[in-house]
One Martini backbone bead per residue (centre of mass of N, CA, C, O) as a GRO file, in nm:
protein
  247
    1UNK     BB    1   0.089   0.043   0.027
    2UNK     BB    2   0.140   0.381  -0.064
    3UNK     BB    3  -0.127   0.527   0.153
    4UNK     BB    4  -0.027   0.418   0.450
    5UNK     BB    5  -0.195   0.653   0.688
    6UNK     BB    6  -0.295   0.866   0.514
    7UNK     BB    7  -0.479   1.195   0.459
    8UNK     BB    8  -0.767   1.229   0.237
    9UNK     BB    9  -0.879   1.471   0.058
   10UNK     BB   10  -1.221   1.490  -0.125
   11UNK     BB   11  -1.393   1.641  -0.349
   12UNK     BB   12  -1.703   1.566  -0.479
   13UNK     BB   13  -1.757   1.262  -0.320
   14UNK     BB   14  -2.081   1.137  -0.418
   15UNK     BB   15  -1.942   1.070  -0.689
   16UNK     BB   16  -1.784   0.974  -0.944
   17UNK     BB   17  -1.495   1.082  -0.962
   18UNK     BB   18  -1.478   1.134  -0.625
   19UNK     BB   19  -1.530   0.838  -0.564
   20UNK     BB   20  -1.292   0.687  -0.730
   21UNK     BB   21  -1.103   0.832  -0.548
   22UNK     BB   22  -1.158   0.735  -0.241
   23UNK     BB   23  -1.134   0.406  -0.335
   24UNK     BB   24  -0.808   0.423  -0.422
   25UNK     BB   25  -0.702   0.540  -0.172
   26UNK     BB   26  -0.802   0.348   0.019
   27UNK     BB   27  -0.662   0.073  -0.099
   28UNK     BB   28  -0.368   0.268  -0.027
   29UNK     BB   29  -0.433   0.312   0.285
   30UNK     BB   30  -0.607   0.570   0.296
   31UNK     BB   31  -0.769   0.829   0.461
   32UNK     BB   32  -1.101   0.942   0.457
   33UNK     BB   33  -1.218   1.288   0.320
   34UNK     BB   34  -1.541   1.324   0.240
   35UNK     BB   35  -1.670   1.575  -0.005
   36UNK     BB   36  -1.974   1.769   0.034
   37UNK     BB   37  -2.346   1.867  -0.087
   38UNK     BB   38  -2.400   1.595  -0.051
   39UNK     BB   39  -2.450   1.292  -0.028
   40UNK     BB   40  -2.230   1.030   0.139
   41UNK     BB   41  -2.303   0.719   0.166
   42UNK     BB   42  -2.228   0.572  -0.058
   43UNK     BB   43  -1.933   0.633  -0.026
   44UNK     BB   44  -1.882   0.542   0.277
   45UNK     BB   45  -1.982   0.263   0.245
   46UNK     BB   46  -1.792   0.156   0.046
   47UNK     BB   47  -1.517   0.205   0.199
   48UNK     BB   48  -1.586   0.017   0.450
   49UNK     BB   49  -1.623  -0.226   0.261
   50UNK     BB   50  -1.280  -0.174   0.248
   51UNK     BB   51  -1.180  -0.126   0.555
   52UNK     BB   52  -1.210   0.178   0.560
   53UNK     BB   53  -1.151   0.505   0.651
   54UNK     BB   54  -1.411   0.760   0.733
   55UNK     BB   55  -1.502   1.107   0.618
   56UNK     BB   56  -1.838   1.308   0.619
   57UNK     BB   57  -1.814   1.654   0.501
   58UNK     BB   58  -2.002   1.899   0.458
   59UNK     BB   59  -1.899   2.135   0.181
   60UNK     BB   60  -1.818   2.416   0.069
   61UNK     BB   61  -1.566   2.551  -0.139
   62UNK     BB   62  -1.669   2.860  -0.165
   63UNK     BB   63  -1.618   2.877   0.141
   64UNK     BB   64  -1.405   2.972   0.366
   65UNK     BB   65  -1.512   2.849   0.642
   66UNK     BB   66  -1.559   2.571   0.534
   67UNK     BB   67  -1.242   2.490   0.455
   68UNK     BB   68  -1.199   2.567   0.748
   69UNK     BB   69  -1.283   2.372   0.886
   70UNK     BB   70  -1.241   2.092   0.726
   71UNK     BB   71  -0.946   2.113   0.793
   72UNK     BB   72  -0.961   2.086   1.112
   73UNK     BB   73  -1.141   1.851   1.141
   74UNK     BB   74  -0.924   1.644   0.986
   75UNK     BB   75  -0.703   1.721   1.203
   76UNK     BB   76  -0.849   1.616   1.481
   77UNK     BB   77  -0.883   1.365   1.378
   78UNK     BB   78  -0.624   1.272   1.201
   79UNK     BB   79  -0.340   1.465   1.261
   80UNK     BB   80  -0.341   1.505   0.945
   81UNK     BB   81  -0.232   1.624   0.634
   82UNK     BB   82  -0.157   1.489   0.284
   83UNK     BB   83  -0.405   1.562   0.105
   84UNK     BB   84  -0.544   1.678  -0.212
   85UNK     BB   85  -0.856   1.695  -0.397
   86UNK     BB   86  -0.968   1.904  -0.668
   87UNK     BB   87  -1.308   1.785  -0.769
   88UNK     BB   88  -1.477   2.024  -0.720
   89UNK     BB   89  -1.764   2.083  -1.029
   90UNK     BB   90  -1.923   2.231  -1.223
   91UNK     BB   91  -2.168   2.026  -1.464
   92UNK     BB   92  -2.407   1.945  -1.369
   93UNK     BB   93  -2.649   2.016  -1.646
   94UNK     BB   94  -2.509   2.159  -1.805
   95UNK     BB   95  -2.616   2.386  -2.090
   96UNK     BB   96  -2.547   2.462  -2.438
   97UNK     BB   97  -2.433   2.819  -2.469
   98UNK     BB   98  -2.344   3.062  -2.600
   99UNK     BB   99  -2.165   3.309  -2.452
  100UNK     BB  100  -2.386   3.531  -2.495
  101UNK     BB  101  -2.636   3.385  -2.347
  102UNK     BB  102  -2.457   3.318  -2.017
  103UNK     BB  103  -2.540   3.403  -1.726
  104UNK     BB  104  -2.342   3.563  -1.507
  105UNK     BB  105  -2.426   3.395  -1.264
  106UNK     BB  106  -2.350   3.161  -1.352
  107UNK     BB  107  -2.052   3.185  -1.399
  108UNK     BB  108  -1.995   3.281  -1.105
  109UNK     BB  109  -2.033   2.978  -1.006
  110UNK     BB  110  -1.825   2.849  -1.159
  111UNK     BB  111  -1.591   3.001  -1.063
  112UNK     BB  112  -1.654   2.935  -0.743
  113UNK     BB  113  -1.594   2.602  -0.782
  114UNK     BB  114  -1.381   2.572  -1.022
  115UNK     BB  115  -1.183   2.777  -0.844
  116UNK     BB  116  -1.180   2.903  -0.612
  117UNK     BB  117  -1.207   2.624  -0.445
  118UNK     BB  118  -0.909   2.518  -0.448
  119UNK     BB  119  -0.770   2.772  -0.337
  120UNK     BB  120  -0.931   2.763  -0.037
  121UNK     BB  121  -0.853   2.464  -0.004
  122UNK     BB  122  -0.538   2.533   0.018
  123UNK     BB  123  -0.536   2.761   0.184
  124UNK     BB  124  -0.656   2.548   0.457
  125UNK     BB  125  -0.396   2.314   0.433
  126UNK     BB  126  -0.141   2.450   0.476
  127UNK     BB  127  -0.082   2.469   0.777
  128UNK     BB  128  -0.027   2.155   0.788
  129UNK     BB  129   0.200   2.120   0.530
  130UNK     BB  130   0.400   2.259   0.659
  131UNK     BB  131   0.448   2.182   0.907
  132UNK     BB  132   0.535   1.865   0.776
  133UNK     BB  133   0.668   1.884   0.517
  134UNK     BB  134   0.406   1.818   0.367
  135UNK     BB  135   0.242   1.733   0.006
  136UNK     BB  136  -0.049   1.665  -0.196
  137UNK     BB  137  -0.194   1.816  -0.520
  138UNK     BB  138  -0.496   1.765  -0.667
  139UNK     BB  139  -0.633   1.857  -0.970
  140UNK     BB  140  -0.900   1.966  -1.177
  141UNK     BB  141  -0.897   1.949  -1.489
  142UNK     BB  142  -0.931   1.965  -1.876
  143UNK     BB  143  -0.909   1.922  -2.212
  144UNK     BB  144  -1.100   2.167  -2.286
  145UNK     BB  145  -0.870   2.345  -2.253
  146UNK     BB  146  -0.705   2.244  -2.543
  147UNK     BB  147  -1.029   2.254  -2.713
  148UNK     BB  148  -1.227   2.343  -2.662
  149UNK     BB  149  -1.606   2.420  -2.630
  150UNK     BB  150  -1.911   2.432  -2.737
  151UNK     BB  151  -2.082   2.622  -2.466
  152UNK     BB  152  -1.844   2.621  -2.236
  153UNK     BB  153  -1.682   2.885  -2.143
  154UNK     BB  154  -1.710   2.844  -1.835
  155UNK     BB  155  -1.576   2.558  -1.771
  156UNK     BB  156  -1.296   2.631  -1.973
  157UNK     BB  157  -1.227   2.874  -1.789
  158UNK     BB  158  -1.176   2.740  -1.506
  159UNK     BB  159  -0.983   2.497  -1.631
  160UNK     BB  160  -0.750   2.671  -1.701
  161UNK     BB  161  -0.740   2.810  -1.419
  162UNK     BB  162  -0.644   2.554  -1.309
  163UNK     BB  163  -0.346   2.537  -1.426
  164UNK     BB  164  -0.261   2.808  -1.330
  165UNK     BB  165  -0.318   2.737  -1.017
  166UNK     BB  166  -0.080   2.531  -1.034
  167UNK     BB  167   0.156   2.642  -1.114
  168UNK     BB  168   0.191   2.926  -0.909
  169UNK     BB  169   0.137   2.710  -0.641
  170UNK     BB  170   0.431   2.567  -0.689
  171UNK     BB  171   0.617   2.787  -0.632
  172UNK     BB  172   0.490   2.853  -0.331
  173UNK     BB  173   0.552   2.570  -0.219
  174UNK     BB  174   0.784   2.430  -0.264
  175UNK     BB  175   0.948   2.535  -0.009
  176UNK     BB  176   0.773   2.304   0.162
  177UNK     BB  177   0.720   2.056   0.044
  178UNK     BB  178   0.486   2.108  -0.176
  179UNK     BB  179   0.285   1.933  -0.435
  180UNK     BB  180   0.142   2.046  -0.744
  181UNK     BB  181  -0.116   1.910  -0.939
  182UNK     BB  182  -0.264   1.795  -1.269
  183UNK     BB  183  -0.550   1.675  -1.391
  184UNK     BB  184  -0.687   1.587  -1.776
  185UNK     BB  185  -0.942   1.496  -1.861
  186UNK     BB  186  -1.156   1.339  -2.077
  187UNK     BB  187  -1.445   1.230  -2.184
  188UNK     BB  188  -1.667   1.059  -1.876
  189UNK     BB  189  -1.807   0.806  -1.782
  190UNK     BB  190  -2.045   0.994  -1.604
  191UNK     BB  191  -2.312   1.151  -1.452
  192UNK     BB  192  -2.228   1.420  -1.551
  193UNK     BB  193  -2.176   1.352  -1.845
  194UNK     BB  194  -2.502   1.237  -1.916
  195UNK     BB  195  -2.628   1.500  -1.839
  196UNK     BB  196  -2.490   1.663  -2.104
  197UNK     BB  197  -2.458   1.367  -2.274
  198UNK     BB  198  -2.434   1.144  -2.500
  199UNK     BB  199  -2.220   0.878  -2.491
  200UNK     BB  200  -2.264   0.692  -2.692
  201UNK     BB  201  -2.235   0.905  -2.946
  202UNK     BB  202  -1.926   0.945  -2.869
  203UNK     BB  203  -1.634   1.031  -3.031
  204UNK     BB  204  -1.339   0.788  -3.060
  205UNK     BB  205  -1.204   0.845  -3.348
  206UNK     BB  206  -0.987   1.079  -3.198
  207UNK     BB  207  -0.873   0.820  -3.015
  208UNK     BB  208  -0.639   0.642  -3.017
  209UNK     BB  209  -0.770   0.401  -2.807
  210UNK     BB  210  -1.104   0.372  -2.890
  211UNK     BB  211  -1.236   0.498  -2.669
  212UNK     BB  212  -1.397   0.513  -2.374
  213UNK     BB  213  -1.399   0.695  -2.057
  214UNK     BB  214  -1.341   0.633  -1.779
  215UNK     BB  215  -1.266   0.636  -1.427
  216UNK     BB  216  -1.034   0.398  -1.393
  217UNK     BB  217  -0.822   0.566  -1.578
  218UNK     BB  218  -0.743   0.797  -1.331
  219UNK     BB  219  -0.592   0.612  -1.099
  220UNK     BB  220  -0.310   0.613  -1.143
  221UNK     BB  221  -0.223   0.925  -1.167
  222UNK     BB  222  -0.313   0.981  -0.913
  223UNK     BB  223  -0.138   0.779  -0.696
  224UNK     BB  224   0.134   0.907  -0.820
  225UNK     BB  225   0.100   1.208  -0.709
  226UNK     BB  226   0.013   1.116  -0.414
  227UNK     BB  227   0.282   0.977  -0.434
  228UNK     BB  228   0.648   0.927  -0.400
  229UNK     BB  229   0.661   0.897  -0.691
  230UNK     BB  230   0.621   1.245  -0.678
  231UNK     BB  231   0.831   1.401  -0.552
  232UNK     BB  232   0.968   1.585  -0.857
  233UNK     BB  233   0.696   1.699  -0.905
  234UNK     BB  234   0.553   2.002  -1.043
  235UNK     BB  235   0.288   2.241  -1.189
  236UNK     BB  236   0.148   1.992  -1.380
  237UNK     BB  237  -0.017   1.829  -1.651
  238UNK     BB  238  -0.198   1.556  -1.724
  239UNK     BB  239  -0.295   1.404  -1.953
  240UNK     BB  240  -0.623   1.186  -1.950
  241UNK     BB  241  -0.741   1.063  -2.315
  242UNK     BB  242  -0.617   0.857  -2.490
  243UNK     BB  243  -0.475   1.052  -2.708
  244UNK     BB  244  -0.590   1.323  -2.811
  245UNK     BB  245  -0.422   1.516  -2.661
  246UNK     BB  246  -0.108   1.660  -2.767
  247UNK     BB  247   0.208   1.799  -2.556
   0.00000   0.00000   0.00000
């Protein structure tokens, strides 16, 4: 086990890829913070049935307190953060429409859940990351964002947003030794995705590997940047999407 004993927060943890990243942490033997405003008993209930440690908080991502506290909550239960995974954003539901046609209020929302909170969440446990000389941040960002999509520049413009955002704070953290880097999924069969596009229909020919990308396509690259084996690298991106865009 790459990360036994070792603290892991998941945001975004109720579903979809955030719960699939929860159940790889724990299988790697990390114990699990799952964080949503959603239901987290399905989640919860999986990590259990796989004899692992799990803490279920609701906590907006968007907001200061809710971020620091969840923090705070964290390191009472069990003593130390060591990782970070920023998984939660809004997509699910988004529909399609031309740039200039998409509602401000909308704009706003998704900027605040999907760049504003990473940001929340890293600075929320820089100090436990600090105090330890160590920790692993992991980000999602998106393929969309070297492909751009059309109708969604306010999701396209946010995951940006994040590769941005993980350069700047690679600089700030690296001396402490904090390594920061993203995975950028290409698109993938979750609920998520389901809700905003037909999957059947998803246009294979143009990903040199030829299928439709799973959830559990990207546990691998998950589990090694939060492991030892990537203590040399941060700042980066590494696209996880069968080989559609290349870089």
């Amino acid at each position: 086990m790459r990360l036994k004993d070792r603290v892991a927060i998941v945001t975004g943890a109720a579903r979809g890829l955030g719960r699939a990243f929860c159940t790889a942490l724990a299988k790697e033997g990390a114990k699990i913070v799952a964080v949503d405003i959603a239901d987290l008993r399905d989640t919860v209930k999986e990590i259990e049935s796989l004899g692992g440690r799990v803490k279920a908080i609701l906590a907006d991502v968007s907001s200061e307190s809710d971020t620091k506290k969840l923090a705070e909550d964290t390191f009472k239960s069990f003593g130390r953060i060591d990782i970070l995974v920023n998984n939660a954003a809004i997509i699910f539901g988004l529909l399609r429409k031309p740039f200039h046609e998409i509602d401000p209020g909308l704009w706003d929302k998704v900027m605040a859940v999907n760049i504003k909170g990473p940001w929340l969440c890293t600075k929320a446990v820089f100090p436990y990351m600090k105090e330890q000389r160590k920790g692993k941040i992991i980000n999602l960002s998106s393929e969309t964002f070297f492909t751009g999509s059309h109708g969604f520049v306010h999701y396209v413009a946010s995951k940006g947003a994040v590769v941005g955002l993980t350069r700047a704070l690679a600089v700030e953290l690296g001396p402490h030794n904090i390594h920061i880097n993203a995975i950028a999924p290409g698109f993938t069969d979750t609920e998520a995705s389901r809700s905003i596009a037909d999957v059947e229909k998803y246009d294979v020919s143009r990903t040199p590997l030829n299928r439709l990308q799973q959830p559990g396509d990207l546990l691998g690259a998950l589990i090694f940047l939060a492991s030892d084996d990537s203590d040399f690298i941060t700042g980066q991106t590494l696209l996880v999407d069968g080989g559609r865009v290349m870089h």
